[in-house]
N, C-alpha and C positions, 0 to 999 in steps of 0.2 A: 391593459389595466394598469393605473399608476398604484406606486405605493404612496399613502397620502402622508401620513405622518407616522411617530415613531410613540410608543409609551411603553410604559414599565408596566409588568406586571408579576403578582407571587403572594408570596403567603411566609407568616413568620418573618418579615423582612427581604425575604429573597427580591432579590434585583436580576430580571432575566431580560436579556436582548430580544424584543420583539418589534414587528412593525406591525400597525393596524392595517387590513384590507378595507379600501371603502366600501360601508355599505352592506360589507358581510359580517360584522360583530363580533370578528374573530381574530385569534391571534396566529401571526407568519410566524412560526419559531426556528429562529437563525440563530447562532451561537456565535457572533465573529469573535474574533484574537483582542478586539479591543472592547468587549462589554467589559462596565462593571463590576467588582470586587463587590463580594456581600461582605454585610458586618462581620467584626470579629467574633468569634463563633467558642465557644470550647470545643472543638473537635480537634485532634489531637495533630502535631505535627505532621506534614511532608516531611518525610526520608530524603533522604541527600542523597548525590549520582554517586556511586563506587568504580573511578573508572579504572580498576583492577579487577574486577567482576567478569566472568563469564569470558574467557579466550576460548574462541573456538578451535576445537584441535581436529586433524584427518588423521586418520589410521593406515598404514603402510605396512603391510608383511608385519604386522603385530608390532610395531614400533608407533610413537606419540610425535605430531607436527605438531607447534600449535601454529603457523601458517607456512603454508605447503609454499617453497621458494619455484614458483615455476616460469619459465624461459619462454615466449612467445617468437619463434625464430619466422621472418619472413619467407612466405610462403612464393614459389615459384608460379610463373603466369604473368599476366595481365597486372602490371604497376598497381592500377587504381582497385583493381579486385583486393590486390595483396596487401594495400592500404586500410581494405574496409574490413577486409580477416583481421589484424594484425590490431586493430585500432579496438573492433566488438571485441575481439575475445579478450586483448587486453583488461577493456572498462569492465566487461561482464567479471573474470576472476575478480578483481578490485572490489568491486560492488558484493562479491560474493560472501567476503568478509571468511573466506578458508585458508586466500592463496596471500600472498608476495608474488606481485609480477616486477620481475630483472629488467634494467634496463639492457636496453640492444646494445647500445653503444659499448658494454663492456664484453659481447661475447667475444669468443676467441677463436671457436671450432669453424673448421674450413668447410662452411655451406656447402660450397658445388661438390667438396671431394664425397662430402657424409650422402648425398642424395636426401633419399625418403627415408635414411636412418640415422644415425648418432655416433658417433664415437664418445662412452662415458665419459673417458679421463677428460677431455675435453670440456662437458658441461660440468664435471663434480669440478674443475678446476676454477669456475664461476660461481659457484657456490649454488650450481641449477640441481633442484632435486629432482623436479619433470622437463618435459619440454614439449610443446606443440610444435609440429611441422605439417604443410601442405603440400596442394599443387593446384593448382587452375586450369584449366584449359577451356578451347570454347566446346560447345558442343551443340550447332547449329543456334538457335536462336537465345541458347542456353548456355551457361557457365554451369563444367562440372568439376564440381568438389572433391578434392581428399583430402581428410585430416585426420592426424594421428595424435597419439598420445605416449609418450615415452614416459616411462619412471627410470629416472639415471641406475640407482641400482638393482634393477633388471636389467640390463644389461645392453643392447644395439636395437631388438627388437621389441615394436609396438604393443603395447597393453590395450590399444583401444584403436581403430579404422571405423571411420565412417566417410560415406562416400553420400556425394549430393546432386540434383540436376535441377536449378532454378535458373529463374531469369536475373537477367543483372542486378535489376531492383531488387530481388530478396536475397540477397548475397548475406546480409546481415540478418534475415529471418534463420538460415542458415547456420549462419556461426552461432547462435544463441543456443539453436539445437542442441549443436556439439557441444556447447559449453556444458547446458546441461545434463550430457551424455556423462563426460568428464567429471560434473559435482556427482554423478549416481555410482562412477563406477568408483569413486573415492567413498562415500557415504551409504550407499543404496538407496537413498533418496533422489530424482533428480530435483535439479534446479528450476527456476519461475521464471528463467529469462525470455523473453518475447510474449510475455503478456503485460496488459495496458492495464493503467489505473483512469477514473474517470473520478469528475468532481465539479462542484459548483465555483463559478468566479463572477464578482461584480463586474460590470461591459460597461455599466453608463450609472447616473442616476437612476436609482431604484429599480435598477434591470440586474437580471444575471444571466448568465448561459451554462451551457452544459459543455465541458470539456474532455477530452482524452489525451490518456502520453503513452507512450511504452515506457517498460519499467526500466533501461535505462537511462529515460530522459531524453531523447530524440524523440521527433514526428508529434510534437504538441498540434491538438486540432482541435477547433469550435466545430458540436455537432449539431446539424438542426435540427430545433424545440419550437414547438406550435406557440410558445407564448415568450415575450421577451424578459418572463420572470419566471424563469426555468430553477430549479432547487435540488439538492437531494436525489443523484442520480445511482444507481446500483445496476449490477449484472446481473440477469436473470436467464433462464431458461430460452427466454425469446427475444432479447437481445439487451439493451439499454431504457433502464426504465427511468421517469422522474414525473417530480409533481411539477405543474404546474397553473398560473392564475388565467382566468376567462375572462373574457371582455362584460362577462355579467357580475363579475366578483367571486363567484366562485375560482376551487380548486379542484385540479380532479387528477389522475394517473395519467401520462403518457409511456407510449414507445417509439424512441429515434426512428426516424423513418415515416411514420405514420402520425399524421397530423388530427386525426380523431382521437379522443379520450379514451384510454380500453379501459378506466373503472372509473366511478363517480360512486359517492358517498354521500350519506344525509351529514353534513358538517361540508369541512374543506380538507381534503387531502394533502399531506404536506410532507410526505416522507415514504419511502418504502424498505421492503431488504430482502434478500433472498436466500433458504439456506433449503439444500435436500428437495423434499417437497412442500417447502412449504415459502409462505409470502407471508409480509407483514406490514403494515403500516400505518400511517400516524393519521388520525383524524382528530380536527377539533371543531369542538363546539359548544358556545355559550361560555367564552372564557377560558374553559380545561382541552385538556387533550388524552387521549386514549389511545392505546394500543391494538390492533385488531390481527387475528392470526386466520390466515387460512391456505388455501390452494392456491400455485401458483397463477392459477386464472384469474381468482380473486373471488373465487366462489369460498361458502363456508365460512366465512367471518365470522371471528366471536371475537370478542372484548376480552384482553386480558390481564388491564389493568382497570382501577377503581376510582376517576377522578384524578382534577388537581392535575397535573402539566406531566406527563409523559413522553418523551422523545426518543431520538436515535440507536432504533433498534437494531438489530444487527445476531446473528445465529453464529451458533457456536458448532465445529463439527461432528457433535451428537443431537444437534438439534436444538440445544439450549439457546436459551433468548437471552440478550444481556440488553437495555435498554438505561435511558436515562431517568429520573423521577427524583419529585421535592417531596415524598409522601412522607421523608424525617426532618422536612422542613427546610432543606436546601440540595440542592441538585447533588445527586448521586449514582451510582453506578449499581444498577439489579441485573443478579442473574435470575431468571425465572422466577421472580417473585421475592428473592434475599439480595439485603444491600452487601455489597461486598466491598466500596471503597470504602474502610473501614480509617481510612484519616483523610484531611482536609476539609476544607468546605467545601467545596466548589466543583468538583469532577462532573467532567461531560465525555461524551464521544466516543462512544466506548468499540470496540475490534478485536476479534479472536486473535490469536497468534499461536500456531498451530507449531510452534519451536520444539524442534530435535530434544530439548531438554525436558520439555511438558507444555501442557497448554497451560499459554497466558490470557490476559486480559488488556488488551491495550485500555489507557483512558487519556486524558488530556486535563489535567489541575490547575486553578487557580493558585500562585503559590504570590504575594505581594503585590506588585504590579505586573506581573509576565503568567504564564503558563508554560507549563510545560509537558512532557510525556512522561507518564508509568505503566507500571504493568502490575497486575496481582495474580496470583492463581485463582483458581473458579471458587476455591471456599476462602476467598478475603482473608486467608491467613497470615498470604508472603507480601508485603507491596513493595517494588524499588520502583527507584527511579534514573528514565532513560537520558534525560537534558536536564543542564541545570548551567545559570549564569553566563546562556548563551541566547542572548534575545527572547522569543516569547515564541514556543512551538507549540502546532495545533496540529487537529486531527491524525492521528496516526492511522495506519492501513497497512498490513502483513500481508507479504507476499503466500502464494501462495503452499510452499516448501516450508513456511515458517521460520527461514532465516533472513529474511529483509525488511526492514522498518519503515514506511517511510513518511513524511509529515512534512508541515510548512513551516518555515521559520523564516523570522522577521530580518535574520543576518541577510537576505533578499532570494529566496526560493524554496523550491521541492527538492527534501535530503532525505539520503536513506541513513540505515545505521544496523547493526545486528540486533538482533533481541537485547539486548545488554547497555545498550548505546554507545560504543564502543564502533571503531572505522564509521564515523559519517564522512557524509562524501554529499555536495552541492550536486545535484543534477542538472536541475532545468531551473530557468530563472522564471517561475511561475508560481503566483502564491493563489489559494481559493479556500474554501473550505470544504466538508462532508467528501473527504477521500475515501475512497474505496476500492480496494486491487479484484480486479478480475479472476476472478477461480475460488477466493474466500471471502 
């Protein structure tokens, strides 16, 4: 199916990015980074980024990090293994926005003599508060792992050992483990490392596909989708789901893998989301769009908005709905029925963030000519903000630990950052829209 042309549509002046399907009388609702700016509005200012806000600290024998200085010492074995340790666990701390990873080149402590332990005075003499150490070996078709975890002022011996038996290829499924072993045994939460984010990207004229990354930005893939105008993809119970268009103009649910539709709706389907048990999503028809909630089969659907343009819904981890809607007359951010972005005009896109600190709201605001990323609490009381005067950032998506950000920006790719926006860091030079991390 082509996309035929493009028009505006809205109410009260709203300017929303749609494209018309031929023939079905309905609107595609896509949100790209370059729609239109609505009128000037009275709604009250965007908040400016505070980037003194929110340092994250680790706890040590009752003592305050606010980033833990940790040593990444190479690990013994096979060169290229001890490359791929040395290199993941590096990016994963970095990414993790807890640690300071040392450079090697300033260690000092005698490798071969320390073995599989440490001598402190040695690392406290680089200013190393932890230090990773391994070892490799083969072990028939398989490389096995060990890796350790030292905290310098404990003394010689290990605070953490974990031992591994993968194939070459998952050396780095491996190290993320441990990483996250590492953020649990620091926090008691662990970390989100080796899990994928998925998302919509333009492929051609009026095409898109459906995409996957792992969350530190390696192994980008196009997944196959029954239609070449693939949208709005999420993680579900039964794997990856997204809308797409038919060769009759219709829209209807798929699942990666499976080139049959597993839901259809009276409208056109154009969105989903998954939280607990339950499924959501977006149908429209005759103009408006609606929200519909039910099982994750897709059974049980009710309607649980009232008209007028409803979008990207997305569950909260109590179950709450946080969805987009113009029902105050330009796009806004509802949580189960109350608006909560309670300044700017313009806010779309909204994402839990399940942060150590409390739960947020990711959203994404028109602020002039750019966007960028905020966060509120669930009752619209707090909003800051995560980007500012740094190109035009969209979609955001939280890990699922609730300590990693991540979104597109126009500076050219997919970055993460802390709930705070604070450590971004460029991952993968890929931009799309409707991000979403696997697990939340």
């Amino acid at each position: 199916m082509q996309v035929k042309r493009a028009i505006r549509a809205g109410a009260r002046g709203l300017s929303w990015s749609a494209a018309a399907v031929a023939g079905a009388g309905a609107l595609l609702l896509s949100f790209p980074a370059t729609a239109d700016p609505p009128a000037a509005s009275s709604a009250a200012a965007l908040p400016n980024h505070d980037p003194n806000a929110g340092v994250t600290q680790v706890f040590v024998s009752g003592g305050t990090r606010a980033l833990f200085k940790i040593a990444v010492a190479p690990i013994t074995g096979d060169p290229a293994v001890a490359a791929t340790v040395s290199d993941t666990a590096s990016r994963d701390f970095t990414l993790s926005s807890l640690f300071q990873v040392l450079d090697p080149k300033g260690f000092t402590a005698n490798l071969a003599k320390e073995g599989m332990s440490i001598d402190p005075a040695s690392w406290r003499n680089v200013g190393a508060e932890g230090v990773i150490k391994g070892s490799s070996v083969p072990r028939g078709a398989n490389v096995h792992l060990e890796l350790k975890l030292f905290v310098v002022s404990r003394g010689a011996e290990s605070v953490l050992k974990k031992e591994y038996d993968v194939a070459p290829g998952a050396v780095r499924g491996a190290v993320h483990q441990f990483v996250n072993e590492v953020i649990r045994w620091f926090t008691s939460i662990p970390g989100s490392f080796g899990t994928r984010l998925v998302f919509s990207a333009t492929t051609g004229r009026g095409q898109k596909g459906i995409f996957s990354i792992e969350s530190d930005g390696q192994g980008v893939a196009r997944l196959p989708a029954a239609s070449n105008v693939a949208l709005a993809p999420a993680v579900g119970p039964a794997g990856i789901h997204y809308a797409a268009g038919l060769v009759d103009g219709s829209y209807a649910l798929f699942r990666v893998g499976n080139p049959a539709p597993v839901l259809k709706h009276a409208g056109l389907v154009f969105g989903v989301a998954f939280g607990g048990s339950k499924m959501a999503i977006v149908v429209s028809q005759g103009g408006q769009s609606d929200i519909y909630v039910g099982a994750p089969d897709g059974s049980g659907l009710t309607k649980v908005t009232k008209g007028g343009l409803n979008t990207h819904p997305a569950f909260g981890p109590g179950g709450q709905l946080a969805y987009v809607s113009n029902q105050a007359g330009s796009p806004q951010i509802y949580l189960d029925g109350k608006k909560v972005s309670t300044r700017g005009a313009y806010n779309m896109a909204p994402a839990f963030c399940n942060d150590p600190e409390g739960l947020k709201i990711l959203f994404m605001g028109r602020d002039g000519g750019a966007w960028d990323i905020f966060s509120t609490d669930p009752g619209g009381g707090t909003m800051k903000r995560l980007t500012q005067d740094q190109g035009s950032n969209t979609y955001p998506a939280c890990s699922p630990d609730g300590r990693v950000v991540a979104f597109f920006s126009t500076r050219g790719g997919l970055y993460t950052s802390n709930p705070q926006g604070s450590n971004q860091q460029k991952i993968a030079n890929v931009t799309g829209e409707s991000l979403r991390w696997e697990g939340n």
